[in-house]
MARVO-52919 format. One record per residue (C-alpha): residue in one letter; x, y, z. Coordinates in nm, 2 decimals, decimal comma, m for minus. Each point is the difference from the previous one (the first is absolute). Layout:
residues N
R rest     px     py     pz
R    A      X      Y      Z
...
This chain:
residues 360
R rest     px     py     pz
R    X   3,38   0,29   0,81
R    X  m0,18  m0,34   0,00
R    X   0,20  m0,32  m0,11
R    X  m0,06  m0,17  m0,31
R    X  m0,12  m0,30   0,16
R    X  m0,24   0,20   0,24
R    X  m0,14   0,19  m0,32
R    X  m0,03  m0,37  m0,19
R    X  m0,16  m0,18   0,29
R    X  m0,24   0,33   0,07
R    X  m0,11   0,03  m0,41
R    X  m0,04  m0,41  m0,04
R    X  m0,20  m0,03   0,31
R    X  m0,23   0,31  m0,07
R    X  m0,01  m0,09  m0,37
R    X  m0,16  m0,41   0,14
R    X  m0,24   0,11   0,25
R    X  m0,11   0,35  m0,22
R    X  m0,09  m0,30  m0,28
R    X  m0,13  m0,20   0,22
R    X  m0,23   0,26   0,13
R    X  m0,12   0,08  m0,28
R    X  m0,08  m0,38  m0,15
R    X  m0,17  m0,03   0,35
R    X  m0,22   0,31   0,00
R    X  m0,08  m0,02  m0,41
R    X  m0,10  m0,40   0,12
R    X  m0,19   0,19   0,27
R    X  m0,21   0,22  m0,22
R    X  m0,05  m0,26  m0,28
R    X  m0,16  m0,23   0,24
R    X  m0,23   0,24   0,22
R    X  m0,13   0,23  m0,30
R    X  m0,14  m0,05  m0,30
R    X  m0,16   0,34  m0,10
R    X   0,27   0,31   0,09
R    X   0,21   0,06  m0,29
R    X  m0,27  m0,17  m0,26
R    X  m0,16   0,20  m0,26
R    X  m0,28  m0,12  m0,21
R    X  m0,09   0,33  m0,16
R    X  m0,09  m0,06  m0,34
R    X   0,20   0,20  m0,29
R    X   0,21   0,16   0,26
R    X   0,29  m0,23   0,05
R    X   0,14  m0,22  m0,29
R    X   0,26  m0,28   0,15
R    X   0,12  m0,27  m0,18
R    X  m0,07  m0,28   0,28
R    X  m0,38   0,00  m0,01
R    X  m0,04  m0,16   0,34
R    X  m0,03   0,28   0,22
R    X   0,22  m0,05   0,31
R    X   0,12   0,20   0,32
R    X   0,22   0,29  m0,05
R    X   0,25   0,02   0,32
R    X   0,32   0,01  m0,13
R    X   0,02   0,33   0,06
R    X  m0,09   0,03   0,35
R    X   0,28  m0,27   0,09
R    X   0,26   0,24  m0,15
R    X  m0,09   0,32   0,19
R    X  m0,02  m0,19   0,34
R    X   0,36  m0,12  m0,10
R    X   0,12   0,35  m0,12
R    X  m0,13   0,14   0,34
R    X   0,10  m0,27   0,19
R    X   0,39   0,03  m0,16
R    X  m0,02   0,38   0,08
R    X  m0,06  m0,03   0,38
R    X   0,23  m0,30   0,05
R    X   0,30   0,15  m0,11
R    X   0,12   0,20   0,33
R    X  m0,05  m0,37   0,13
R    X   0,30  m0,11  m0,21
R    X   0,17   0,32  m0,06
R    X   0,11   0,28   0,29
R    X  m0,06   0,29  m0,24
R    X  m0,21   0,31   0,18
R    X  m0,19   0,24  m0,22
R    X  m0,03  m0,29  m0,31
R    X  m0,34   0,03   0,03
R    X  m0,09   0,32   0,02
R    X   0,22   0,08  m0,31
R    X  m0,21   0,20  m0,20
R    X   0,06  m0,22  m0,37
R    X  m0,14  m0,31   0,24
R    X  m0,34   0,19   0,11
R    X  m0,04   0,09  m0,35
R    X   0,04  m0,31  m0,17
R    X  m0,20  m0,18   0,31
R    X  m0,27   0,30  m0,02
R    X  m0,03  m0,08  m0,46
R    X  m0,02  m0,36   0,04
R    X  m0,27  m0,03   0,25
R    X  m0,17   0,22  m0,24
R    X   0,06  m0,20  m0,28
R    X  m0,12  m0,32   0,22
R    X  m0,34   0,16   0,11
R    X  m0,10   0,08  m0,32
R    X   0,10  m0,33  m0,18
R    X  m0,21  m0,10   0,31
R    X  m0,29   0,20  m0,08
R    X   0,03  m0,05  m0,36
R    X  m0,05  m0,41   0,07
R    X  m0,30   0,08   0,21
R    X  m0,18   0,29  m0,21
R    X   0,18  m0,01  m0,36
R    X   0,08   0,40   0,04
R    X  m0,01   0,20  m0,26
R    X   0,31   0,03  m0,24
R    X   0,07   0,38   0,04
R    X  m0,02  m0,08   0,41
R    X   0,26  m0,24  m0,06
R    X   0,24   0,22  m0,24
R    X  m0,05   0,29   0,28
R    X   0,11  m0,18   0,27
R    X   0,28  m0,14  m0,20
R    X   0,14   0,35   0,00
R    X  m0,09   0,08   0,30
R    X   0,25  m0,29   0,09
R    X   0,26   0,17  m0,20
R    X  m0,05   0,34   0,15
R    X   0,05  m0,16   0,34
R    X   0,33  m0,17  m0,11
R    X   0,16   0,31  m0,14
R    X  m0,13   0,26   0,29
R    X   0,18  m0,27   0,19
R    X   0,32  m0,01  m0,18
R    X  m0,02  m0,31  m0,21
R    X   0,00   0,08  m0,33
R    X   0,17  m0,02  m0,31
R    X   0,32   0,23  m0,03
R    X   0,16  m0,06  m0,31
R    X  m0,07   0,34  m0,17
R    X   0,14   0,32   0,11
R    X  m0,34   0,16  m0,03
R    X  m0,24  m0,10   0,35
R    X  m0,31   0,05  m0,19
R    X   0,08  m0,28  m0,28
R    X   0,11  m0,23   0,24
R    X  m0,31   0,08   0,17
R    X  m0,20  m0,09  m0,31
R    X   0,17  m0,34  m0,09
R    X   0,00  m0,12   0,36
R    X  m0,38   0,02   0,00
R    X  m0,01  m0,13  m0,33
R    X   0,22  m0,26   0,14
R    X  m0,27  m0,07   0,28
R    X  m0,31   0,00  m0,19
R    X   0,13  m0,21  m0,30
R    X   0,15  m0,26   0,22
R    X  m0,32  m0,03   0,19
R    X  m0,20  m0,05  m0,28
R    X   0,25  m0,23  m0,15
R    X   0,04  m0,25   0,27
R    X  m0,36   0,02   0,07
R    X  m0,08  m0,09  m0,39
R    X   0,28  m0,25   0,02
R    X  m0,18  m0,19   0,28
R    X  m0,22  m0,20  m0,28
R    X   0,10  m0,35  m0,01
R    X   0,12  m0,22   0,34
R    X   0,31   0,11   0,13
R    X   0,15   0,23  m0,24
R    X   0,00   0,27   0,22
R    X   0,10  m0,17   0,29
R    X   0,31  m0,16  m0,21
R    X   0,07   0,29  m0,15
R    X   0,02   0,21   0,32
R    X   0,20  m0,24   0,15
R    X   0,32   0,01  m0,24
R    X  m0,04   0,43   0,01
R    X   0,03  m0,06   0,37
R    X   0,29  m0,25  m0,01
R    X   0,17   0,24  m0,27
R    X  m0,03   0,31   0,25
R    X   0,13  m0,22   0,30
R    X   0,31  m0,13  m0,20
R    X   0,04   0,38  m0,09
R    X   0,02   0,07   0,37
R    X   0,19  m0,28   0,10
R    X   0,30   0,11  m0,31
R    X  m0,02   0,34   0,16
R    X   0,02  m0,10   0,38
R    X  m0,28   0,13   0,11
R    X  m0,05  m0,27   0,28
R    X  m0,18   0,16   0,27
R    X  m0,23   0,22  m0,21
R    X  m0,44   0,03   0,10
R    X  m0,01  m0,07  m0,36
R    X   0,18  m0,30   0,00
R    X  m0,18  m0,15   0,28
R    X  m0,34   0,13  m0,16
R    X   0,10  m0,10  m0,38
R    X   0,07  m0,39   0,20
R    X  m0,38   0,00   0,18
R    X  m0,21   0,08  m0,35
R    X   0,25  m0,25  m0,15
R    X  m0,13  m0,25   0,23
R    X  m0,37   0,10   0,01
R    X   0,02  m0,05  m0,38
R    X   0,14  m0,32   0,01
R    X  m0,24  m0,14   0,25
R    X  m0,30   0,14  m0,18
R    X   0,14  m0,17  m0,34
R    X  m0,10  m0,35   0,16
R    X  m0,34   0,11  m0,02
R    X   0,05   0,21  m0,34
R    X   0,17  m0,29  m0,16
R    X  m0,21  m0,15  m0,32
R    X  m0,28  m0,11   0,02
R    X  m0,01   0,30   0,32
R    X  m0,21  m0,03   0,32
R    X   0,04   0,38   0,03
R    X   0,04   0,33  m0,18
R    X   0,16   0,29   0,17
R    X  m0,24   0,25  m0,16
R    X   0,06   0,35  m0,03
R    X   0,07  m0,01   0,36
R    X   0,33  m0,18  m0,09
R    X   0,08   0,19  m0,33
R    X   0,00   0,37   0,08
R    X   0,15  m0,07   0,32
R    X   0,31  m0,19  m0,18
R    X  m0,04   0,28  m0,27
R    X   0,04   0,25   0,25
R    X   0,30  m0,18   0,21
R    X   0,17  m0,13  m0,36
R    X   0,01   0,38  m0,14
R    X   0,17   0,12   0,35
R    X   0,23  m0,29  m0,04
R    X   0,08   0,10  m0,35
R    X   0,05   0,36   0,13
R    X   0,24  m0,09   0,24
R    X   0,18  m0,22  m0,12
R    X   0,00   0,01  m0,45
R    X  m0,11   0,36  m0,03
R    X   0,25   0,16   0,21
R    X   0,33  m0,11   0,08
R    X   0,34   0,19   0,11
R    X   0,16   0,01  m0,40
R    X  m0,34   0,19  m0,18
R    X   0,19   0,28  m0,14
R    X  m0,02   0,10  m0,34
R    X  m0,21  m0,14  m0,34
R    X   0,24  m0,36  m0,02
R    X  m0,08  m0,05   0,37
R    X  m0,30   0,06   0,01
R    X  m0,04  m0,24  m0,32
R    X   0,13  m0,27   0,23
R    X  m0,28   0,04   0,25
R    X  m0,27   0,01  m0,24
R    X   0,10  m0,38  m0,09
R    X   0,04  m0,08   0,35
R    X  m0,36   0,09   0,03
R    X  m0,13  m0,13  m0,34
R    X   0,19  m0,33   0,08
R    X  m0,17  m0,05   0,33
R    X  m0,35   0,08  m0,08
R    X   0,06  m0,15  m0,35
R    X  m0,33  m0,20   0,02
R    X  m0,24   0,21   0,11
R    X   0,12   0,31  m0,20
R    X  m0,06  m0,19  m0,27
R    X  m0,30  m0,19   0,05
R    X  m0,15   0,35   0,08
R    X   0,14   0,16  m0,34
R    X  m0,13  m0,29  m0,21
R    X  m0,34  m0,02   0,10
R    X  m0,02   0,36   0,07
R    X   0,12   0,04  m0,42
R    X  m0,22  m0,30  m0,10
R    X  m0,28   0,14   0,15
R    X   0,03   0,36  m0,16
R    X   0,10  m0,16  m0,32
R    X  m0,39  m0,15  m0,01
R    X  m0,15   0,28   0,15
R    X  m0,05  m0,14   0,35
R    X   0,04   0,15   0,30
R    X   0,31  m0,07   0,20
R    X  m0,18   0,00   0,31
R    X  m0,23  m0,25  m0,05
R    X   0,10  m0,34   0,10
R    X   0,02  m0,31  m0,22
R    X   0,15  m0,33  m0,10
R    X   0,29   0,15  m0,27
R    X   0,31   0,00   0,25
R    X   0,30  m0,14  m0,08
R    X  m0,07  m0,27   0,22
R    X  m0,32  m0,11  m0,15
R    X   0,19   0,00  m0,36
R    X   0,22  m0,23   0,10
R    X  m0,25  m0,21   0,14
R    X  m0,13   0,02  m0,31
R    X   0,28  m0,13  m0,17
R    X  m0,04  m0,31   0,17
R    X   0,22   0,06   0,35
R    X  m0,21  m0,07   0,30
R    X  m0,02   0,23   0,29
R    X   0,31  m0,21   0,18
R    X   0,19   0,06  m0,28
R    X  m0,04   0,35  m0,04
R    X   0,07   0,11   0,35
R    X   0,29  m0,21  m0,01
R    X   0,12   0,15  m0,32
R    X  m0,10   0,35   0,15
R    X   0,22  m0,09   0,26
R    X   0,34  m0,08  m0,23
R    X  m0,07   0,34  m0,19
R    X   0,02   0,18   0,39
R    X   0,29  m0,16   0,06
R    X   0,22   0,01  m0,32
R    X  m0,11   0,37   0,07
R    X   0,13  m0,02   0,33
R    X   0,32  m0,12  m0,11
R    X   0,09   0,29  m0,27
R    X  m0,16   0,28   0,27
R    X   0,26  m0,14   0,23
R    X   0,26   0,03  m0,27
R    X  m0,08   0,36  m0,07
R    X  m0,05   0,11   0,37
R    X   0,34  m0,16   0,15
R    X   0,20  m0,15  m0,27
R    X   0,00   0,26  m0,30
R    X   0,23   0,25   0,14
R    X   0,06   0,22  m0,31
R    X  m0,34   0,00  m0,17
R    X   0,00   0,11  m0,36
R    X  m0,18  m0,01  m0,30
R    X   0,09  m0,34  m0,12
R    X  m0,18  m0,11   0,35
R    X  m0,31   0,24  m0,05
R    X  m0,04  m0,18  m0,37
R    X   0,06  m0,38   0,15
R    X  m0,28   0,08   0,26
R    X  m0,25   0,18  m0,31
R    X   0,02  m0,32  m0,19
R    X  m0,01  m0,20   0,33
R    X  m0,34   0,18   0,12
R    X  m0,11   0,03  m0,39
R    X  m0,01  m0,35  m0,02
R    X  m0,13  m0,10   0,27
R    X  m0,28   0,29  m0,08
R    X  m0,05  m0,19  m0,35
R    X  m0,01  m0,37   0,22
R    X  m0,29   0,13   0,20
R    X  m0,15   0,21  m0,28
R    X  m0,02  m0,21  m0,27
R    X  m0,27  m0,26   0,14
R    X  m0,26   0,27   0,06
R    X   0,05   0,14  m0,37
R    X  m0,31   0,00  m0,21
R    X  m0,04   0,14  m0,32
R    X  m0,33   0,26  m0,04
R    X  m0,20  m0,08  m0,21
R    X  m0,16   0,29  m0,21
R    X  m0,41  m0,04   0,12
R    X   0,19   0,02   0,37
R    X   0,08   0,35  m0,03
């Protein structure tokens, strides 16, 4: 068993140089490219930033995520770790997930391509054994765990439409998992050391994401983090030790809802505004709750900051309910319905318009 200061001095120094990396190599792209990653396809694409500007983020974070996997019998004497079969799976998804956010930067594939391979990414996860086991019947928890996939793909990918929300955003979901890890001992874990790399990427990419950004990271960086987040939230919100029984399982579903608060519910709001006026859901536009917001007068600092507070606030009562609440009840399941209601309504309420009757 490694000491506590070797595990500290091994995570701090892989966690510097893993950022560093990957401010040097998005520096790297941004100044010896100027085309890969940059669509100018008209109709097709709808951002908010109308500059058009590289899309690498992504291809930072899967070097990272690769580069985490093979250095951890470096740090760790552990035989077998990575030829566990849960590890191929979830490496074998999210390089499927990264090639085609890849291909979708360079050729805008089609939606139904996109959807297909999304399950396909969930197929490979459970035939692998990461799933979602919270249901005594396989083939439900079959269904919600590539429900699970494919709506968290979509929703960090239609989250990622203002500078740095996604980046921020990811960021406190990966500092929630690794304090969940940390609470639970789980020092020497692939995850852990994984969970720290993509941390890093992230926040070495979000010097170039920043507003006003020098980069994007495209849908090379959002279905890849889609992917990796929903595993994470497998792992580590979906399933724990204590899901036995209706109350339990109550606790878990706030865990999740807690931690994904934001884009769960930027989804769900755009996804209801759009049916409510007869839009597709599926065709991008400038009604997220981000651009409200900027509509209401905060500017794009603001609002990633303030997305940023809402993660963490979030963070705060997940960690409450995951460590802390020891005897959940229903007192605690109606605190956390009013907590997530509200914060629902916060988010909601700025992208409300009324219909107007020569609209329907």
């Amino acid at each position: 068993m490694e000491s506590k200061t070797y595990l500290i001095v091994v995570y701090s120094s892989y966690f510097l140089s893993a950022a560093l990396f990957s401010f040097l190599i998005n520096g790297l792209f941004l100044k010896f490219s100027s085309t890969l990653g940059i669509r100018d396809i008209e109709n097709r694409v709808i951002r908010w930033n109308s500059l058009s500007k590289p899309s690498f983020g992504g291809i930072s974070f899967y070097l990272i995520f690769l580069l985490s996997i093979a250095s951890y019998p470096i740090f760790f004497e552990q035989t077998g770790v990575l030829f566990n079969k849960n590890l191929l799976g979830i490496l074998a998804a999210c390089t499927l997930s990264f090639l085609m956010g890849l291909s979708d930067d360079a050729y805008n594939t089609k939606p139904l391509l996109k959807v297909l391979v999304q399950i396909s990414c969930g197929i490979i996860l459970i035939s692998t054994g990461t799933y979602i086991s919270i249901f005594e019947n396989t083939i439900i928890n079959y269904f919600l765990t590539i429900f699970w996939v494919v709506g968290l793909m979509n929703s960090i990918n239609m989250l990622d439409n203002m500078d740095a929300i996604t980046t921020v955003v990811s960021i406190t979901i990966l500092l929630n998992t690794l304090l969940i890890i940390f609470l639970n001992k789980e020092y020497t874990s692939i995850n852990t050391l994984i969970i720290i790399g993509v941390l890093a990427a992230l926040i070495g990419f979000l010097f170039f994401n920043w507003h006003p950004s020098k980069m994007f990271m495209g849908d090379t960086g959002s279905q890849f983090l889609g992917l990796f987040l929903a595993v994470i939230g497998i792992i580590y919100f979906w399933n724990t030790p204590d899901v036995k029984g209706v109350l339990i399982q109550s606790k878990q579903f706030f865990a999740v809802i807690l931690t994904f608060a934001i884009p769960i519910i930027d989804t769900a709001t755009v996804t209801f505004n759009r049916l409510r006026k007869g839009k597709s859901p599926f065709i991008g536009g400038k009604d997220h709750t981000t651009h409200h917001f900027f509509y209401k007068g905060l500017t794009e600092k603001r609002i990633a900051i303030l997305f940023t507070l809402i993660a963490i606030v979030s963070m705060f009562f997940n960690i409450l309910i995951i460590k802390y609440i020891e005897h959940w009840s229903y007192i605690h399941i109606l605190l956390f319905t009013l907590y997530f209601i509200s914060l629902f309504w916060f988010m909601y309420a700025p992208t409300y318009t009324p219909i107007k009757k020569n609209e329907k």
